[in-house]
C-alpha positions as CSV (number, residue, x, y, z in Angstrom):
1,X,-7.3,31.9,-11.5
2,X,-8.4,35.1,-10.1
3,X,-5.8,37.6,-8.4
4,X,-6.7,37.1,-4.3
5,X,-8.2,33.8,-4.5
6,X,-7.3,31.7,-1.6
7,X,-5.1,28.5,-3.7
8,X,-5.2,25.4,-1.1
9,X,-3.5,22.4,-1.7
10,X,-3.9,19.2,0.0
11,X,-0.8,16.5,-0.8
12,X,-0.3,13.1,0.9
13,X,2.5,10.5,0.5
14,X,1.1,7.3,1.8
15,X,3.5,3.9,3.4
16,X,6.7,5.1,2.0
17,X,9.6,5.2,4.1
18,X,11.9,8.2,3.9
19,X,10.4,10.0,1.3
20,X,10.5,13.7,1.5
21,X,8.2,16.1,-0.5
22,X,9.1,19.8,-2.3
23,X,6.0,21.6,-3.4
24,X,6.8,25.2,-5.4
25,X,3.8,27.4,-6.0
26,X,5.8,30.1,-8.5
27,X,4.5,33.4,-10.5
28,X,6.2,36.5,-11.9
29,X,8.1,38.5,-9.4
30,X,8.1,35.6,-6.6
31,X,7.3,32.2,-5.2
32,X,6.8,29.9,-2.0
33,X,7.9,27.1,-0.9
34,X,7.4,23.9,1.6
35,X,8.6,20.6,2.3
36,X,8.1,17.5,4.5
37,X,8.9,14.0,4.6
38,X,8.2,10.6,6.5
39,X,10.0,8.6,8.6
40,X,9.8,5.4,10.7
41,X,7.4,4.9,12.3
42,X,5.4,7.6,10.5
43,X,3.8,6.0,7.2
44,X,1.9,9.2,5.8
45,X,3.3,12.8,5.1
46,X,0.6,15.2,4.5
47,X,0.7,18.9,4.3
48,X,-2.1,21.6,3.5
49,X,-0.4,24.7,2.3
50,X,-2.8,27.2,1.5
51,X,-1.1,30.8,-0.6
52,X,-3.1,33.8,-1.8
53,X,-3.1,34.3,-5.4
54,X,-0.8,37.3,-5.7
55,X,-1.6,40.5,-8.0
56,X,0.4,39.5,-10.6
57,X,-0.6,38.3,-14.3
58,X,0.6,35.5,-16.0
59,X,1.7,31.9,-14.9
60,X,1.2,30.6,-12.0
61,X,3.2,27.7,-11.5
62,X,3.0,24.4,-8.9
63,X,6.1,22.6,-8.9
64,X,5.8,18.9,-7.1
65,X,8.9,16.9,-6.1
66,X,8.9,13.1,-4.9
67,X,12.4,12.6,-3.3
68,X,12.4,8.2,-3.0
69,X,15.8,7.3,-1.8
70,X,15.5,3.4,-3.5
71,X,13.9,5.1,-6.7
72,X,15.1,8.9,-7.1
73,X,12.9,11.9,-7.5
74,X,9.5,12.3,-9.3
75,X,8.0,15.2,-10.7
76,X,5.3,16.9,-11.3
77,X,4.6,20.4,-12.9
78,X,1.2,22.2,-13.8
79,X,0.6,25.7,-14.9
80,X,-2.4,27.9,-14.6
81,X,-3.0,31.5,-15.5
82,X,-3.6,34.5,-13.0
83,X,-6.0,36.9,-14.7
84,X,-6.9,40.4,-12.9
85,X,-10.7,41.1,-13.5
């Protein structure tokens, strides 16, 4: 992934009640953050958080979190690599 690239994600929980959603986009020397959820009578959470790839090098990490209250928390983690060129 190239330093400056425009990094948009598009998540969706769909016809869970009360679920809430954490996503963490991390790399060396910082991070960001966003959540949401659903409630009655919304069935489907959806977000499009878009971040620019900083000027950093190294890992660039998305962290996914799945809060279900009848089931607990699932997660997700991937990893890319931010190369300067």
């Amino acid at each position: 992934m190239a330093a400056d690239a425009v990094l948009a994600l598009d998540g969706h929980v769909v016809a869970v009640d009360d679920a809430g959603v954490t996503a963490r986009l991390g790399w060396p020397g910082g991070r960001h953050a966003c959540a949401g959820g659903t409630s009655p009578p919304r069935l489907r959470a959806g977000g499009d958080p878009a971040a620019v790839v900083p000027e950093a090098e190294g890992p660039l990490c998305l962290d996914l979190e799945l809060h279900l209250p009848a089931w607990g928390v699932i997660v997700s983690h991937d990893e890319s690599t931010i190369a300067n060129t």
